[in-house]
Structures are given as C-alpha cells and as structure tokens.
DRENNU-79170 format. One record per atom (N, C-alpha, C): residue in three letters; x, y, z. Coordinates in steps of 0.001 Angstrom, whole numbers, plus 524288, in hexadecimal, padded with zeros to 5 digits. Atoms other than C-alpha are relative to their C-alpha. Layout:
BEGIN
<zadren r="ALA" x="X" y="Y" z="Z"/>
...
This chain:
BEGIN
<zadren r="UNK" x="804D1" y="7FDB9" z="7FE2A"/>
<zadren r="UNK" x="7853E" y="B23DF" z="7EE1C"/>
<zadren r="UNK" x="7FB95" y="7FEA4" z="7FC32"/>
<zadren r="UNK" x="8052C" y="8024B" z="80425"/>
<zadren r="UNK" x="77821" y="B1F5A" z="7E8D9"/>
<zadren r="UNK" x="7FBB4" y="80391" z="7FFEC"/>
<zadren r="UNK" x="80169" y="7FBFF" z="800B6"/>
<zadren r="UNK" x="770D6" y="B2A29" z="7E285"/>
<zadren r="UNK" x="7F9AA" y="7FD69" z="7FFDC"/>
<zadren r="UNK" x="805C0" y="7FEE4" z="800BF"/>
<zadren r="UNK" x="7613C" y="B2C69" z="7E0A2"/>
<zadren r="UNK" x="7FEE4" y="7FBF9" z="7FBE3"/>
<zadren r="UNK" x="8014A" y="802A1" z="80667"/>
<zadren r="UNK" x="7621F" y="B2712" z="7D3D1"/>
<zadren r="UNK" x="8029B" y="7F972" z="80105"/>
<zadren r="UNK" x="7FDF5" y="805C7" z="7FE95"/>
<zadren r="UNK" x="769E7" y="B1ADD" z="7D7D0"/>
<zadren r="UNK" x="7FBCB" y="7FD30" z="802FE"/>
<zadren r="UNK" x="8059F" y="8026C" z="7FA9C"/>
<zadren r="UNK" x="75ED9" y="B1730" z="7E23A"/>
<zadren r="UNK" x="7FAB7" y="7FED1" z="7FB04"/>
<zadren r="UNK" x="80340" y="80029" z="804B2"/>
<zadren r="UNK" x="755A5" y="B17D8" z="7D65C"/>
<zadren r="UNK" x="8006D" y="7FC89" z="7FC06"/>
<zadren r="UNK" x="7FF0B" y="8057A" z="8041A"/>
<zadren r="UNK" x="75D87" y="B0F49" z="7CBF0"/>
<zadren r="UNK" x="7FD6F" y="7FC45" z="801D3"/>
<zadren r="UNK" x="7FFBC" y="8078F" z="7FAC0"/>
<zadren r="UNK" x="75FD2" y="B040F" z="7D6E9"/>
<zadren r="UNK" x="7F8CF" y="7FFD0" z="7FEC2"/>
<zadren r="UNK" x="80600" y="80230" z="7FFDC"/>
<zadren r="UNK" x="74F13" y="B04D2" z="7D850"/>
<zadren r="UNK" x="7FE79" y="7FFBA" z="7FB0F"/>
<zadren r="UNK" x="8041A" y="7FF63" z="804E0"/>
<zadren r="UNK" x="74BF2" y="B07AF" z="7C9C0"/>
<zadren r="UNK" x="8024F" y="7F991" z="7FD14"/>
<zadren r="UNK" x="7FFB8" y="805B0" z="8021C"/>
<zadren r="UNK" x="7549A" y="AFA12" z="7C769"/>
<zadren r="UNK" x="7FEBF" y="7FBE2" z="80386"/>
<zadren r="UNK" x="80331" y="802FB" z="7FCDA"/>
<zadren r="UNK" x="74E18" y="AF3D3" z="7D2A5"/>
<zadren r="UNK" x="7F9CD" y="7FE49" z="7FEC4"/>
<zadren r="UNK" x="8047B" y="800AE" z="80110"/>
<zadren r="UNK" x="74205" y="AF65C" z="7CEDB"/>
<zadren r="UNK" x="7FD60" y="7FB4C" z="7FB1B"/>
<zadren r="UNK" x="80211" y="80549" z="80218"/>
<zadren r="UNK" x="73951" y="AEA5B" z="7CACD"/>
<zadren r="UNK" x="7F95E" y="7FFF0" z="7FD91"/>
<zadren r="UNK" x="80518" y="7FE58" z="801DD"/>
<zadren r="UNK" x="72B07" y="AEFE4" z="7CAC9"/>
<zadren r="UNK" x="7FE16" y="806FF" z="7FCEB"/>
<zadren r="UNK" x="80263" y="7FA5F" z="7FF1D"/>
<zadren r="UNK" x="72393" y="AFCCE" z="7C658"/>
<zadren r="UNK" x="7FEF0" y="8025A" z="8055A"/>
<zadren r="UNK" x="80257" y="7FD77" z="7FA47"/>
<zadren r="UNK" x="71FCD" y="B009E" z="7D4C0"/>
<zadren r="UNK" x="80693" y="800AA" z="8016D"/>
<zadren r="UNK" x="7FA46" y="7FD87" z="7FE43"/>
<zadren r="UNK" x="72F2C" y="AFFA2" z="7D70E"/>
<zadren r="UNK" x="8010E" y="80454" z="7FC01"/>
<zadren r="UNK" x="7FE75" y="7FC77" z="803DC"/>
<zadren r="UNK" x="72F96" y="B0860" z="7CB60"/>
<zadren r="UNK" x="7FD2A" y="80480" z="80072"/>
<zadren r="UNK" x="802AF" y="7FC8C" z="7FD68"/>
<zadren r="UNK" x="72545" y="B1044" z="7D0CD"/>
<zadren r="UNK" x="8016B" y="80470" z="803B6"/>
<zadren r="UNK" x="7FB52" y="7FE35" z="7FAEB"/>
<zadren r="UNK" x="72B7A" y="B130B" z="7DDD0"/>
<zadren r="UNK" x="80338" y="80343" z="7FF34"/>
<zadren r="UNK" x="7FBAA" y="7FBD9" z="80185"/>
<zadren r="UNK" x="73780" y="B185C" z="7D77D"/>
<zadren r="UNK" x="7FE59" y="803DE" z="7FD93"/>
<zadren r="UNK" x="801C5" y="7FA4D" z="80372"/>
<zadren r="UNK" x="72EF9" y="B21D2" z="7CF7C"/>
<zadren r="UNK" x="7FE49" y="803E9" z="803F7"/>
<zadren r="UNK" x="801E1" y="7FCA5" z="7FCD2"/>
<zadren r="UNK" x="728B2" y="B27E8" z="7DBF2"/>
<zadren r="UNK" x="805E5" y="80231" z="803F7"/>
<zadren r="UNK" x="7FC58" y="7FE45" z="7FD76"/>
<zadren r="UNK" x="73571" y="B2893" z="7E2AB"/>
<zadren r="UNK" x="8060B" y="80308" z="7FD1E"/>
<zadren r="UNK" x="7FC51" y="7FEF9" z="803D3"/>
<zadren r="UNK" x="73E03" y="B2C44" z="7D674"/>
<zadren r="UNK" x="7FEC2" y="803D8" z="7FBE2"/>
<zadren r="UNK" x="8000B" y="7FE0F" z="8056B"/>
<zadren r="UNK" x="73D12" y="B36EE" z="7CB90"/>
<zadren r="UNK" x="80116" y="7FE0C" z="7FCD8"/>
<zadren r="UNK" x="7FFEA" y="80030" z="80623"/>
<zadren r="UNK" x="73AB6" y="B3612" z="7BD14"/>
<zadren r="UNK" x="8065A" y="7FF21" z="7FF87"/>
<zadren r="UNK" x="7FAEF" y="7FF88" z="80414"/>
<zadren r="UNK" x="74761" y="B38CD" z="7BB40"/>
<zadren r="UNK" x="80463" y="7FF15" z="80462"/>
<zadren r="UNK" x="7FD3F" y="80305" z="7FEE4"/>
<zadren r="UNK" x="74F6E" y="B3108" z="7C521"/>
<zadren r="UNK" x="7FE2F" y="7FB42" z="7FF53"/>
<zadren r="UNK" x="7FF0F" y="80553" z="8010A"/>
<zadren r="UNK" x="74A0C" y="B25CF" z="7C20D"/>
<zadren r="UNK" x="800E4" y="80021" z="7FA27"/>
<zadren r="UNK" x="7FCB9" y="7FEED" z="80558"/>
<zadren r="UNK" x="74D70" y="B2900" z="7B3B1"/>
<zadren r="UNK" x="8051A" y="7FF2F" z="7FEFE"/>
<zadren r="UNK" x="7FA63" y="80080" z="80037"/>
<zadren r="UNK" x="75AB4" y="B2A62" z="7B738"/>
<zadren r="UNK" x="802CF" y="7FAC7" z="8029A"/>
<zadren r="UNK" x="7FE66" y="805D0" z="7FE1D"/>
<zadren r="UNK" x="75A41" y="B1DE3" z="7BE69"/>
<zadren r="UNK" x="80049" y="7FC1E" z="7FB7E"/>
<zadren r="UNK" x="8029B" y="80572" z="80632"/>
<zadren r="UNK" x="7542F" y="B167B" z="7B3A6"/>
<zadren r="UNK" x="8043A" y="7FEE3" z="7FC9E"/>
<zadren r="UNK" x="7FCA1" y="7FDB4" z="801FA"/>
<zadren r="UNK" x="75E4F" y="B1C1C" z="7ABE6"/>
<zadren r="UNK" x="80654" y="7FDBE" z="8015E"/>
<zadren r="UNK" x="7FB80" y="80467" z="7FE04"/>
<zadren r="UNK" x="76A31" y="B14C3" z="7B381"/>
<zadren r="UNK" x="7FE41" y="7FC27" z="7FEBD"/>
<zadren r="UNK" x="80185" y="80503" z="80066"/>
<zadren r="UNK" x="7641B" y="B093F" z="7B3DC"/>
<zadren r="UNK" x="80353" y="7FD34" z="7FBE0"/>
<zadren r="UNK" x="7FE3D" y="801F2" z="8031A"/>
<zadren r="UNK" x="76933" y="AFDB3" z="7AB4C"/>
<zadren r="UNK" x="7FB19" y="7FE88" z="7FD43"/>
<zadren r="UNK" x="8042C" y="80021" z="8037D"/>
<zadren r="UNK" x="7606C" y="AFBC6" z="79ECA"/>
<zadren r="UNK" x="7FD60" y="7FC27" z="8011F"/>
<zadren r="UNK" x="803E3" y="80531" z="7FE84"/>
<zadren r="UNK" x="75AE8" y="AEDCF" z="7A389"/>
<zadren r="UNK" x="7FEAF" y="803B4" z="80256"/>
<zadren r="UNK" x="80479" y="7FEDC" z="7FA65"/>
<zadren r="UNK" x="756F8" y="AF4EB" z="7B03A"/>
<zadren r="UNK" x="7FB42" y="8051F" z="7FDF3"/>
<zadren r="UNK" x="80477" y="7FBB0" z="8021E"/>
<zadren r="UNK" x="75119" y="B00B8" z="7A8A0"/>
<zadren r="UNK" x="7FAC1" y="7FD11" z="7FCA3"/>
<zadren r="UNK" x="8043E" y="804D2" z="8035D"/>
<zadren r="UNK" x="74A6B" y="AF5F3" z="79ED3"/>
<zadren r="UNK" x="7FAAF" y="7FD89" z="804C6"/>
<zadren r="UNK" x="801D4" y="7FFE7" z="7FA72"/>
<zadren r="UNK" x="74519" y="AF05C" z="7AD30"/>
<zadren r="UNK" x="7FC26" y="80354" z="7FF6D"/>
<zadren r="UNK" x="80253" y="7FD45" z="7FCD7"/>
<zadren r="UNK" x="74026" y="AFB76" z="7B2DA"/>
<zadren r="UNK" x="7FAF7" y="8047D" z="7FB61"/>
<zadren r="UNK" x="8049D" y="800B4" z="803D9"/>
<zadren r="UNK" x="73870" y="AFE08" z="7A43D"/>
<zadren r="UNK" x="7FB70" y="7FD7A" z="7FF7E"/>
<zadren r="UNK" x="80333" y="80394" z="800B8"/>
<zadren r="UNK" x="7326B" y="AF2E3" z="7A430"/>
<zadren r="UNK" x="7FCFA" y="7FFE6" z="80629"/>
<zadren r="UNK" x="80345" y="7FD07" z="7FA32"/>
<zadren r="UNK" x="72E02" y="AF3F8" z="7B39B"/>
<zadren r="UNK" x="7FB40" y="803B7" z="7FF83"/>
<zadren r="UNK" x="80337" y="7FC4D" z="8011F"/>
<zadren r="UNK" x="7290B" y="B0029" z="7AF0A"/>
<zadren r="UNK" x="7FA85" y="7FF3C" z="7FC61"/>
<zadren r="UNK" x="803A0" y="7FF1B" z="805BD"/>
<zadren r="UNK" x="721F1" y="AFEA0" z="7A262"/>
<zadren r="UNK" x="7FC2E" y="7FB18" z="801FB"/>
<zadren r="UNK" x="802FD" y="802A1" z="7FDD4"/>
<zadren r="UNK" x="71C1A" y="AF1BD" z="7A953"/>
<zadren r="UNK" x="7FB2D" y="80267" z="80344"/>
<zadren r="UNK" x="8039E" y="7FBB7" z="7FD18"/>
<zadren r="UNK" x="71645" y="AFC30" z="7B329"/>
<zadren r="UNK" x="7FADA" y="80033" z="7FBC3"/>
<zadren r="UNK" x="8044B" y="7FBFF" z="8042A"/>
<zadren r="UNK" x="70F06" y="B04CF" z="7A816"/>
<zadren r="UNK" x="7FDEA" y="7FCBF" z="7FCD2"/>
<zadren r="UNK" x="8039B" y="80486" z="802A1"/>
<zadren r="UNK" x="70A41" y="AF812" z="7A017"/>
<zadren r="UNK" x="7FD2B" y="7FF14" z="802BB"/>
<zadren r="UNK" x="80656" y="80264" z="7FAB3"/>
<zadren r="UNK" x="702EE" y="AF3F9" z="7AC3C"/>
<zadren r="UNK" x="7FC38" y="80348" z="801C3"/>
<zadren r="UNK" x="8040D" y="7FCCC" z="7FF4D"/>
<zadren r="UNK" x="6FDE7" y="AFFCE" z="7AD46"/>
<zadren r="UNK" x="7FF56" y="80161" z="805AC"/>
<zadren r="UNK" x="7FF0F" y="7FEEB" z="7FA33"/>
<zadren r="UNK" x="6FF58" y="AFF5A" z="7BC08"/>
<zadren r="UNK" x="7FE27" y="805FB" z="802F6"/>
<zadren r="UNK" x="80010" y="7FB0D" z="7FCFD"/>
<zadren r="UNK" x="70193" y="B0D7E" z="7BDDA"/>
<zadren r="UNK" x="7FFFE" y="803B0" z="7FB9D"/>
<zadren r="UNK" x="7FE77" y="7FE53" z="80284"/>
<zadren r="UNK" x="700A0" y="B1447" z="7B2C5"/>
<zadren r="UNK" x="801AA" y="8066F" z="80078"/>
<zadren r="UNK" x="7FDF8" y="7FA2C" z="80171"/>
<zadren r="UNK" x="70476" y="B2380" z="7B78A"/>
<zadren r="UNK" x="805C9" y="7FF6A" z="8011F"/>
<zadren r="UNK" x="7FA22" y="7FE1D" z="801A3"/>
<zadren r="UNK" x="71105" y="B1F47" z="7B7E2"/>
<zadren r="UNK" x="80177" y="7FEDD" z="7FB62"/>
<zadren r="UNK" x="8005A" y="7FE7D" z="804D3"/>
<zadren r="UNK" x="71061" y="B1E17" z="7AA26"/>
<zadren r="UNK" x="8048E" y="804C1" z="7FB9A"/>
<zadren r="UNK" x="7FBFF" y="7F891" z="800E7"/>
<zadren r="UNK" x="7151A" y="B2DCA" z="7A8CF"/>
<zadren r="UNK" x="8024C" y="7FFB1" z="8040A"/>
<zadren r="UNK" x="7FD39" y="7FC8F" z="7F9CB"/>
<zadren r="UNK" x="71ACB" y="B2D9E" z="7B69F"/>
<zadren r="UNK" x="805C7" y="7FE36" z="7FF42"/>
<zadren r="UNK" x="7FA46" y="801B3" z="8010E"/>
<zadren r="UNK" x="726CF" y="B25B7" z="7B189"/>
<zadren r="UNK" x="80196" y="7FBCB" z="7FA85"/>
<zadren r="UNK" x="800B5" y="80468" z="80579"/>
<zadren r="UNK" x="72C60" y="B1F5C" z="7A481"/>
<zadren r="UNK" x="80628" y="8019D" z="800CA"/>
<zadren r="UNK" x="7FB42" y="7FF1F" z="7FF59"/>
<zadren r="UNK" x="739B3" y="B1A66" z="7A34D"/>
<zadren r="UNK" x="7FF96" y="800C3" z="7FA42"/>
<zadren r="UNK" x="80027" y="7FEAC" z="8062F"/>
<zadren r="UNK" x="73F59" y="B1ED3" z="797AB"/>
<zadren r="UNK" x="8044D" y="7FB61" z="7FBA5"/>
C-alpha cells in the first residue's frame, strides 16, 4: 500500500524545478515533506538543496524564504 508520504518522496525525487518544489509545498505540510526529505537518498536530498537554494539566490519569490527551508 502506498502511503501519503510515499506519493511525496516519488515527487520530492522527481522534482527538477522550484515551481515543482512549489506545488508540493501548497499541497504538502511543513512537516510531511520533512519526513519525505528525510527518506530520500543523500544525492537526491543534495538535489532538491540545490533546486532550492537556486530558487532564493534568484530571488524569484522571496516569501518563501520563511515559508520553507530544508534543514
């Protein structure tokens, strides 16, 4: 059976842009995608850092800034 959180990994190691990383924030809590992140394998967490932190350098959007930080 494929749980909440499983549906979440699969997209958080799919994910290729910020707007896919976006997406999962409006449809996902703080703290399942935490626990997703959290499975993940360390390349894909490394990934989905760098995705990120690319975001907030560009400045793009900056209130997600506070709205999400992996840890």
């Amino acid at each position: 059976m494929t749980t909440k959180l499983d549906v979440l990994k699969i997209a958080l190691f799919k994910a290729q842009t910020p707007a896919q990383l976006k997406a999962l924030i409006v449809y996902y809590t703080h703290q399942e995608i935490l626990q997703a992140y959290d499975r993940l394998p360390l390349e894909q967490q490394i990934k989905v850092q760098k995705i990120w932190q690319g975001e907030l350098e560009l400045g793009i959007d900056s209130t997600l800034r506070t709205g999400f930080e992996i840890r």
